[in-house]
C-alpha positions as CSV (number, residue, x, y, z in Angstrom):
1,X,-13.7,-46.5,62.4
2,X,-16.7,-45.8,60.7
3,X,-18.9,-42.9,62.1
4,X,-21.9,-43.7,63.7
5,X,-23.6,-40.8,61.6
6,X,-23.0,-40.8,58.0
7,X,-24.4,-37.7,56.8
8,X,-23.0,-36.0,59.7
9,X,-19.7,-37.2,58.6
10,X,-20.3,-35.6,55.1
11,X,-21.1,-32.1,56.9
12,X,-18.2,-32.2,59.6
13,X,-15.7,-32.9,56.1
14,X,-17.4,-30.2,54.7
15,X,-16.7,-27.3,57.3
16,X,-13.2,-28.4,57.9
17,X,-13.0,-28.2,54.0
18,X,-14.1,-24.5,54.3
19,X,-11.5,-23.5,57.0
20,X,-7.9,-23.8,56.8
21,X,-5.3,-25.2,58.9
22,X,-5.9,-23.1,61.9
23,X,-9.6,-23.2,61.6
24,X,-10.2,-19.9,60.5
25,X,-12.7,-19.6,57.1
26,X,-12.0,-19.4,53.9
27,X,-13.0,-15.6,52.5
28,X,-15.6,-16.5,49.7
29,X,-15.2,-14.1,46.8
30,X,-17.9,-13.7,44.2
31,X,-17.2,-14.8,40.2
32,X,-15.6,-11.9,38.2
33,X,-17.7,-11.3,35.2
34,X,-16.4,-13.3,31.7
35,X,-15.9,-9.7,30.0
36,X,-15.1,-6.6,32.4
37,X,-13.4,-4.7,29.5
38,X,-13.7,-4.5,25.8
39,X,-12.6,-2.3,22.5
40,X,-14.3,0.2,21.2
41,X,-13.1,-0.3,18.0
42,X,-13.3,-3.9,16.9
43,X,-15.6,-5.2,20.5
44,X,-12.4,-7.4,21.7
45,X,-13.4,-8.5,25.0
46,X,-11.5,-9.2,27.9
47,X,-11.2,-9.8,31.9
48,X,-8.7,-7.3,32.4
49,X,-7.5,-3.5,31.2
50,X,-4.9,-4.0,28.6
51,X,-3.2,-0.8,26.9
52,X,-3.6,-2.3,23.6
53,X,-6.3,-4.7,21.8
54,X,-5.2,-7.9,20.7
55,X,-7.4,-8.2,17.8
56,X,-7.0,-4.8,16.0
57,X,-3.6,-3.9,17.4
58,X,-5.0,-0.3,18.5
59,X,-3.7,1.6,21.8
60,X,-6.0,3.2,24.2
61,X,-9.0,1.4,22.6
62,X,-10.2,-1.0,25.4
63,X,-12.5,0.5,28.1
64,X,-14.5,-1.1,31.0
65,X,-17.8,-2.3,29.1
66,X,-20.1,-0.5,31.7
67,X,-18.6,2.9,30.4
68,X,-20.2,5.1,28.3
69,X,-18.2,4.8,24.8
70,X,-19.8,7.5,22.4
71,X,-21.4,5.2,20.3
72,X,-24.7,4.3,22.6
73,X,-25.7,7.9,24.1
74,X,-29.0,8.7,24.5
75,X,-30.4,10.9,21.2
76,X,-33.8,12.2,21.6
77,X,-35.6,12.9,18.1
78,X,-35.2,15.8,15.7
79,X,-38.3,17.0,13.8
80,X,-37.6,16.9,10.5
81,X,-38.2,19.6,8.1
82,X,-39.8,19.5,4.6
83,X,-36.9,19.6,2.8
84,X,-35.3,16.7,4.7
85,X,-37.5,14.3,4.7
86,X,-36.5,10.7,2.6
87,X,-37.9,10.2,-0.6
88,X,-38.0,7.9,-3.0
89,X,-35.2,6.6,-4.5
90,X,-36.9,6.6,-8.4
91,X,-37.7,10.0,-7.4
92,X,-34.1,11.3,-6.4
93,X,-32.4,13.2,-9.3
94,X,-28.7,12.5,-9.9
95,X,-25.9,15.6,-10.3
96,X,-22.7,13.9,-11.9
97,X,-20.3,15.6,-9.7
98,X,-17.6,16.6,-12.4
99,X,-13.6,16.2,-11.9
100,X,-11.5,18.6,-11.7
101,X,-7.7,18.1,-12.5
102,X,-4.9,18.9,-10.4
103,X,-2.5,19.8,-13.0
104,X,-0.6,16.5,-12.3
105,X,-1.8,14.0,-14.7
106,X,-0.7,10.9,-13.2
107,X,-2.1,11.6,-9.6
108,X,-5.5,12.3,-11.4
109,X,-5.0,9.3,-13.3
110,X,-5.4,7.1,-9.6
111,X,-8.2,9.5,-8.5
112,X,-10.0,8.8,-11.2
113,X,-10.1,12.3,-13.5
114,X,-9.6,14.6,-11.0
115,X,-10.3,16.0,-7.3
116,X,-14.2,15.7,-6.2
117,X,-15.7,19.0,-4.6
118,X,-16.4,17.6,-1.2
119,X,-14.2,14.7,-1.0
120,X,-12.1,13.7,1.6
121,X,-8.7,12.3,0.2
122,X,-5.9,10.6,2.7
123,X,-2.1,9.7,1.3
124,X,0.0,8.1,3.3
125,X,3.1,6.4,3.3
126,X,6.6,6.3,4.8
127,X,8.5,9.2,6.4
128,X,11.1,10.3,3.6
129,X,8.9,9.2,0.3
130,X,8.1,12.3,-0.6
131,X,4.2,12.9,0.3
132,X,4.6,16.5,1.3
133,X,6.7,17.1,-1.9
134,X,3.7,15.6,-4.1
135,X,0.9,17.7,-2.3
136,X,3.0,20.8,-2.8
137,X,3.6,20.6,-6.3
138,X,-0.3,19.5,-6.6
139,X,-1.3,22.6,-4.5
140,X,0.9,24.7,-6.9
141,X,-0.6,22.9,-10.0
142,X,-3.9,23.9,-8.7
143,X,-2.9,27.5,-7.5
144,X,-2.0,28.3,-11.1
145,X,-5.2,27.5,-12.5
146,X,-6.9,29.8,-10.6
147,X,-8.6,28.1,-7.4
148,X,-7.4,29.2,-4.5
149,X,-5.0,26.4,-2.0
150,X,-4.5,26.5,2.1
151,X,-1.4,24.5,2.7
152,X,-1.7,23.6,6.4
153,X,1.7,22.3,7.4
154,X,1.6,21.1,11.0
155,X,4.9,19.4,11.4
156,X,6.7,22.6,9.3
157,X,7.1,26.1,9.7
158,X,5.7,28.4,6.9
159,X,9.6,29.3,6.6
160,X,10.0,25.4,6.1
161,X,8.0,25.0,3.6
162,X,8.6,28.4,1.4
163,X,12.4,27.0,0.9
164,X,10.8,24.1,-0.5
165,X,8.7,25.9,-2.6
166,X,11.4,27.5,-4.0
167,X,13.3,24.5,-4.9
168,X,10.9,23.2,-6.5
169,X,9.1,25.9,-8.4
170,X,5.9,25.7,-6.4
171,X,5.7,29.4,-6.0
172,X,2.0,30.9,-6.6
173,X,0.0,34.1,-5.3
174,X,-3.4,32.3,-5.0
175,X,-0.9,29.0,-2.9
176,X,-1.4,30.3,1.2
177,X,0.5,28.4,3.9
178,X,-0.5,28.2,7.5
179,X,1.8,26.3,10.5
180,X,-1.1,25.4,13.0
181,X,-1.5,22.4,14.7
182,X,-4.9,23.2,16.7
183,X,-8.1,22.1,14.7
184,X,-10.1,25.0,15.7
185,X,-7.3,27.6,14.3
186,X,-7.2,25.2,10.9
187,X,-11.0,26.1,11.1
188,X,-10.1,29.6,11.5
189,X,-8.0,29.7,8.8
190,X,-10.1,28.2,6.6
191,X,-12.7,30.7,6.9
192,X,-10.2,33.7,6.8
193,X,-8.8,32.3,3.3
194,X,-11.7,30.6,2.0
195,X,-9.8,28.1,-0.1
196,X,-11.2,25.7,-3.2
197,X,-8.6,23.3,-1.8
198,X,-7.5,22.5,1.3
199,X,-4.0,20.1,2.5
200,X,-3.5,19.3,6.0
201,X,0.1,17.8,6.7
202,X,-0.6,15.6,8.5
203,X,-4.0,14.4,10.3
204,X,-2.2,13.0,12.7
205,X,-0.2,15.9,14.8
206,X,-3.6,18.4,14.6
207,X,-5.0,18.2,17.9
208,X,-8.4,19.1,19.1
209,X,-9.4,21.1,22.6
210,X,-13.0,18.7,22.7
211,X,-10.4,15.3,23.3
212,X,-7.9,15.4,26.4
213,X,-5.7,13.1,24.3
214,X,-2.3,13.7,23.1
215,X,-1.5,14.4,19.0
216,X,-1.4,11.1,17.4
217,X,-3.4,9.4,19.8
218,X,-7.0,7.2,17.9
219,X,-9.4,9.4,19.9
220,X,-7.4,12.3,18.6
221,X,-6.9,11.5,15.3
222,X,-10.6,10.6,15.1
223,X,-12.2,13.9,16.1
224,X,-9.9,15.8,13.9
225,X,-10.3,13.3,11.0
226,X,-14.4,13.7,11.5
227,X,-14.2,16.9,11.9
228,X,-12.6,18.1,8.2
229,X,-14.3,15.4,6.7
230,X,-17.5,17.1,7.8
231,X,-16.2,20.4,6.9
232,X,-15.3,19.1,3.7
233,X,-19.0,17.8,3.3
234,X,-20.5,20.9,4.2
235,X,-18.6,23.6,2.2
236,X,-17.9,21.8,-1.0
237,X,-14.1,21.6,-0.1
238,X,-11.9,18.9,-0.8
239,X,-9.5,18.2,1.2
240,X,-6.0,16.2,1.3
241,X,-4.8,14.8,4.1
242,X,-1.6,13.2,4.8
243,X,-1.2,10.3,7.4
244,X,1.6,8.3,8.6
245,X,2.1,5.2,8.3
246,X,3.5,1.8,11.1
247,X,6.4,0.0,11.2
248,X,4.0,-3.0,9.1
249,X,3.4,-0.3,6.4
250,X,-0.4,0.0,7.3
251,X,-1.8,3.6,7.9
252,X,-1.5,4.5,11.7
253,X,-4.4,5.8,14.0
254,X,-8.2,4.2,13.9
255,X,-9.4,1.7,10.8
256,X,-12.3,4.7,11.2
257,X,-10.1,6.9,9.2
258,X,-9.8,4.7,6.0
259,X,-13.8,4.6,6.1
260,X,-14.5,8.1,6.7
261,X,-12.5,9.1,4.0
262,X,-14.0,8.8,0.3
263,X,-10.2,7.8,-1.5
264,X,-7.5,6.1,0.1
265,X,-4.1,6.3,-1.7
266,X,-0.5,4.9,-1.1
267,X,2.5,6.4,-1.8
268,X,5.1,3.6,-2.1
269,X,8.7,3.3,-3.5
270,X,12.5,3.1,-1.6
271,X,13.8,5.7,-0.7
272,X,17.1,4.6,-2.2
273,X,15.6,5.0,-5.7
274,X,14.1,7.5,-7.2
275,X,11.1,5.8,-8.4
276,X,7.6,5.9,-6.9
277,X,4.3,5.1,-7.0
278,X,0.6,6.1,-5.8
279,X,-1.7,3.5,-5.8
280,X,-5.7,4.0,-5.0
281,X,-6.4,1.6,-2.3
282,X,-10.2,2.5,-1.7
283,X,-11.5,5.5,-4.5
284,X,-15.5,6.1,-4.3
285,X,-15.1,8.6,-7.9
286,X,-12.9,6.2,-9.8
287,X,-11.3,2.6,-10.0
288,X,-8.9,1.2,-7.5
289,X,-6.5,-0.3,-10.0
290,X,-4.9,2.6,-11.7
291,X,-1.1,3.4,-10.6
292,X,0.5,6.6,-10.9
293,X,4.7,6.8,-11.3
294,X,6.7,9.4,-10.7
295,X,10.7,9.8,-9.9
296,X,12.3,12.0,-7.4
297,X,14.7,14.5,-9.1
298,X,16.8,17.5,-7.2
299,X,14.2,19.5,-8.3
300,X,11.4,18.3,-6.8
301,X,8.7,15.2,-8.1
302,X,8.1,14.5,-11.8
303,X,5.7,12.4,-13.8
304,X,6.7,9.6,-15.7
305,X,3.9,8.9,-18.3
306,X,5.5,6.2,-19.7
307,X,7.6,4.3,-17.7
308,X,8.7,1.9,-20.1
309,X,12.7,2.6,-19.9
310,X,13.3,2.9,-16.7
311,X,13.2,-0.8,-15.7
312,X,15.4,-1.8,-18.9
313,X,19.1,-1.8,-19.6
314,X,21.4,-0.1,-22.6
315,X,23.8,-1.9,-24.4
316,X,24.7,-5.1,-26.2
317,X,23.4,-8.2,-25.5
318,X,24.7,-10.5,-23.0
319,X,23.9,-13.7,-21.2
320,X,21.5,-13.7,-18.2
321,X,18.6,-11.4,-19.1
322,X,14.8,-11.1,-20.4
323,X,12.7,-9.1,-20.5
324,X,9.2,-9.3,-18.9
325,X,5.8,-7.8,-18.7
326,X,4.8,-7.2,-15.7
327,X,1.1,-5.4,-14.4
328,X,1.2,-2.4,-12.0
329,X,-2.5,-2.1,-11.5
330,X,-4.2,-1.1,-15.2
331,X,-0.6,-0.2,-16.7
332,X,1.7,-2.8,-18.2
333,X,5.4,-1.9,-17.7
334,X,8.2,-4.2,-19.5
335,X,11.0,-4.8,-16.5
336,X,14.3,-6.2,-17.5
337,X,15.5,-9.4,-14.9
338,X,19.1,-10.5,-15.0
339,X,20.4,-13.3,-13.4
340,X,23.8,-14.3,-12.7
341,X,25.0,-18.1,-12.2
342,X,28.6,-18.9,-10.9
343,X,30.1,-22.3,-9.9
344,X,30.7,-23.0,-6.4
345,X,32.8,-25.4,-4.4
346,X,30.6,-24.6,-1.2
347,X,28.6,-27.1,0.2
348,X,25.5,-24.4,0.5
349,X,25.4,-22.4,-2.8
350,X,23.8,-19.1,-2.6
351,X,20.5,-17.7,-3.4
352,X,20.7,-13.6,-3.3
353,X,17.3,-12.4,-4.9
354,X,16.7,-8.2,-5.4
355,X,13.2,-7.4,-6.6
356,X,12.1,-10.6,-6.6
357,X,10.9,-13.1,-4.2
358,X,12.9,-15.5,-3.1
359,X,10.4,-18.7,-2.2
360,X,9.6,-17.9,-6.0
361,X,13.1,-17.8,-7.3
362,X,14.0,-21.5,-5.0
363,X,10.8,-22.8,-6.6
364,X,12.1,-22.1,-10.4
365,X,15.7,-23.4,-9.9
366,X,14.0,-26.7,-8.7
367,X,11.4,-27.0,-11.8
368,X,14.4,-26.2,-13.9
369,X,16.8,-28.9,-12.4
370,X,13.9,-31.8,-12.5
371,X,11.7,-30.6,-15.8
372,X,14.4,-29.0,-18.1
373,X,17.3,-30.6,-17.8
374,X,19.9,-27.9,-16.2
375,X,20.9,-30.6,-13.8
376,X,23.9,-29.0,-12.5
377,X,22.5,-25.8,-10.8
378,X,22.7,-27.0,-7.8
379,X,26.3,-26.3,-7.9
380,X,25.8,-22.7,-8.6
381,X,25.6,-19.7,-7.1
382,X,22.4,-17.5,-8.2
383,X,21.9,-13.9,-8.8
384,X,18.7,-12.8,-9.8
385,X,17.9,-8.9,-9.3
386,X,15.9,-6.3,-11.5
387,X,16.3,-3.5,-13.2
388,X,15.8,0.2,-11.7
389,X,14.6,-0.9,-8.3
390,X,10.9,-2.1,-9.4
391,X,9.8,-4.8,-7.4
392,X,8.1,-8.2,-9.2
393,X,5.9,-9.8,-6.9
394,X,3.2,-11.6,-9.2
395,X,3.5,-14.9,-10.9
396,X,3.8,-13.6,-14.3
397,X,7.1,-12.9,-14.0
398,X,8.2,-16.5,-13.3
399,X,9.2,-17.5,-17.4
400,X,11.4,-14.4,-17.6
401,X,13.2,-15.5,-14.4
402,X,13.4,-19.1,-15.6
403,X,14.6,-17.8,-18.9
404,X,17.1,-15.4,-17.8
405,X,18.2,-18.4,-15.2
406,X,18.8,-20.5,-18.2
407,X,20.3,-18.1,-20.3
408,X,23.1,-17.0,-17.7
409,X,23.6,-20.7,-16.8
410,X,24.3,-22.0,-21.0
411,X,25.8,-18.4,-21.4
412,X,23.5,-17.2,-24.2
413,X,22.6,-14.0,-24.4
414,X,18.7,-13.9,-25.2
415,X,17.8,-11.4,-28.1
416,X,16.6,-7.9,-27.3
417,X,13.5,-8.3,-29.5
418,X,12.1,-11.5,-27.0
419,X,9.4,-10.8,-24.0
420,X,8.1,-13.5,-21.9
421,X,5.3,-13.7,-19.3
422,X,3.5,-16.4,-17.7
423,X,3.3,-18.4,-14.2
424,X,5.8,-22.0,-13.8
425,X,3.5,-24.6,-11.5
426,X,5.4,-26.9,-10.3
427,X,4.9,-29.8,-13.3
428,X,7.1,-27.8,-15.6
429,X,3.7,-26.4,-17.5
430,X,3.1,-22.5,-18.2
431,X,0.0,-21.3,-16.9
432,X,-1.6,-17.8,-17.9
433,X,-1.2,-15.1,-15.9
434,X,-4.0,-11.9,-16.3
435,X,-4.6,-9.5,-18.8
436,X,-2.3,-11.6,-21.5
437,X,-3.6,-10.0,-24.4
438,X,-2.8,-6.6,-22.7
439,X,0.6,-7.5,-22.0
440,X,1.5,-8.6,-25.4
441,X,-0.2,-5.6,-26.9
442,X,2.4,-3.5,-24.6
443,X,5.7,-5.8,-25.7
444,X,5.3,-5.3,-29.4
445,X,4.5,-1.6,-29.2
446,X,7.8,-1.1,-27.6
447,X,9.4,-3.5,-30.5
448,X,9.3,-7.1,-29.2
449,X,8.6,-9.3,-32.0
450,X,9.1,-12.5,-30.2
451,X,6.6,-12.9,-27.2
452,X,6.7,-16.5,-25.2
453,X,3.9,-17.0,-23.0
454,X,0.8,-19.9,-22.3
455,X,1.3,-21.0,-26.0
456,X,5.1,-22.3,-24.8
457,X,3.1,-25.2,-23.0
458,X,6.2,-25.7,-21.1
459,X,9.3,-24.7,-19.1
460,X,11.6,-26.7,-21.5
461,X,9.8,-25.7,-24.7
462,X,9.9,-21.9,-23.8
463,X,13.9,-22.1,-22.4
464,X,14.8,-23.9,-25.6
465,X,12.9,-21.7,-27.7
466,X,14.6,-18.7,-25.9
467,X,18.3,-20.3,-26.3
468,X,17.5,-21.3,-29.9
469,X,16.6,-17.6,-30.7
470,X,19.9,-16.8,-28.6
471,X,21.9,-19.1,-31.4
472,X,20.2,-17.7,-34.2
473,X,20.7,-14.1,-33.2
474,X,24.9,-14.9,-32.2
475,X,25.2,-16.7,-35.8
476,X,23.8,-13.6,-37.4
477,X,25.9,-11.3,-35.5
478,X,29.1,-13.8,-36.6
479,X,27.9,-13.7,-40.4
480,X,27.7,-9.8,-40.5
481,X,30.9,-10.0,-38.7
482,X,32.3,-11.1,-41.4
């Protein structure tokens, strides 16, 4: 039946749309705003309180973006004195702000010369790698040349830290421990001992009384963080801290603390070897691409200046290996690769990589089954690992695998005097790989007379090439034989 009033209609269908089944109303609720909360670190935004951002990954970051977050207080003018006022730039005068060395030449090689008065200097890495080792014997290094050190260990006691000392022969008069965990005491100390040099192990467990957070926590670590860094800028004194470090490897606490700090350095290696390295991820004195080694001994951390023989073998020749070149930041290190190739009845034959990575490794087996002619490995089982636990992870190592792959699989051992280095596409064609010339400067100071690289042109042409230099070297070995 039609209604005798069609707007009417429209209105009645309106209010019982606005009341439900008994007739009461619906409660109307106004529209939450699009962005209640955001981060205070990266400005994620978001409609609700989350404990941790989902764009930066930080804890405790997102507040309600009505509050007051630090950044956007009211600042009323300072008058500004003579002396502070900006000039020029062409009239500025520039003070080269000299090095001075540690005593340990390969962590002043990745700083660039030396320690900076006034910088700010944060290590980190995993528990167990040996950063509090490191700084100790640095602090001693410097202690014996005369400039006086404050060790501030606040996850050891001094007691802690003096038997390590011992061990490892860091004991000197002008080295002063302190176990504090409380900024303003760190402060204290400071002023009591009036150091050239001062370590703080690590930033993250010092807490301040200004923040109501817990140790660890960003706000903490960012007011304690700030806080040296500006003491550090105001007295000349630079200072080491040491930070921890995820479960990802990234540095823990705020991305603020990697850009307050002038050099950024990462202590890396296993912990089931005993080599390591420090690498210079940010540096405002000096490059970022130099790479400092050392090896953990029972005595405490040594340098390795040159590193060549650690990542190569002893002993006669045999099937399976070559040698490569491979680039750790400025410093060209030969590593030895071995591979091992068994036959296999299973229908899945395994790929067991160490060192090396594996999409890599799966990609050469398949250019060397299609483009040079080992058309059986597919039936083999595959070993490829390195030598002294270093870890390839460029493309330049990719004719020394092939090679060493080959090698094991015709069961021809490849000459010791034979380096090879260069990237496999997937054609079959060697492409160059960076700083060539510096890599074969490195292979024949060390002795390595044969060199394949770009020049190869191919997969094939550098495997046969390799295996012919095998023959040669076996009939020579058979003819002085006999």
């Amino acid at each position: 039946m039609r209604h005798p009033h069609p707007e009417m209609a429209g209105r009645a269908w309106s209010a019982r749309a606005s009341t439900d089944v008994g007739g009461r109303p619906y409660a109307r609720t106004m529209a939450k705003p699009a962005s209640a909360y955001r981060c205070t670190e990266c400005g994620w935004s978001t409609v609700k309180w989350v404990g941790r951002c989902a764009e930066c990954q930080q804890w405790g970051t997102v507040v309600e973006a009505s509050e007051q977050t630090g950044i956007t207080r009211a600042l009323k003018p300072v008058a500004i004195g003579a002396s502070q006022v900006a000039r020029s730039i062409t009239e500025v005068t520039t003070e080269e702000r000299g090095h001075w060395p540690s005593g340990v030449g390969e962590f002043d090689r990745v700083l660039g010369g030396g320690i900076v008065p006034g910088a700010a200097i944060l290590l980190s890495g995993e528990p167990g790698v040996g950063k509090s080792t490191l700084l100790l014997d640095v602090a001693a290094r410097v202690a014996a040349s005369g400039r006086r050190v404050l060790y501030v260990s606040a996850e050891e006691s001094v007691a802690q830290v003096r038997l390590r000392a011992g061990r490892t022969g860091a004991m000197q008069p002008e080295l002063f421990l302190a176990a504090e965990t409380d900024l303003a005491t760190v402060i204290g100390q400071v002023d009591a001992v009036q150091p050239e040099l001062l370590i703080v192990d690590s930033v993250q467990t010092v807490t301040s009384s200004l923040n109501d957070g817990i140790a660890g926590q960003p706000g903490q670590v960012r007011e304690v963080a700030s806080t040296l860094i500006r003491l550090a800028k105001e007295r000349e004194l630079p200072v080491l801290l040491v930070g921890h470090v995820t479960k990802d490897g990234t540095i823990a606490g705020p991305r603020l603390l990697e850009h307050l700090v002038d050099v950024v350095c990462q202590f890396e290696g296993d912990r089931q070897t005993a080599l390591r390295f420090v690498r210079a991820l940010k540096n405002r004195f000096g490059p970022t691409d130099e790479v400092g080694c050392f090896e953990m001994t029972g005595d405490g951390i040594s340098e390795v200046p040159d590193p060549s023989g650690l990542f190569l073998s002893r002993g006669a020749a045999v099937s399976g290996t070559c040698v490569t070149v491979a680039l750790e930041g400025r410093r060209a290190l030969p590593v030895e690769v071995q591979a091992l190739v068994v036959a296999t009845k299973a229908p899945q034959p395994r790929r067991v990589v160490n060192g090396v990575d594996p999409s890599r490794v799966a990609m050469i087996l398949a250019v060397l089954e299609r483009r040079a002619g080992l058309r059986q490995i597919g039936e083999h089982d595959v070993y490829v690992s390195t030598v002294g636990g270093v870890r390839l992870i460029e493309p330049g190592a990719d004719l020394a695998i092939a090679i060493a792959i080959a090698s094991a699989m015709r069961d021809r051992a490849v000459p010791h005097d034979l380096a090879a280095f260069g990237e496999i596409s997937l054609a079959g064609e060697v492409r160059p790989v960076s700083s060539a010339k510096q890599r074969g400067s490195e292979a024949r100071r060390l002795g390595y007379t044969t060199i394949l690289d770009v020049e190869a042109g191919s997969v094939q042409a550098a495997v046969g090439r390799a295996l012919a230099a095998a023959t040669t070297e076996r009939e020579r070995e058979l003819d002085a034989a006999f």
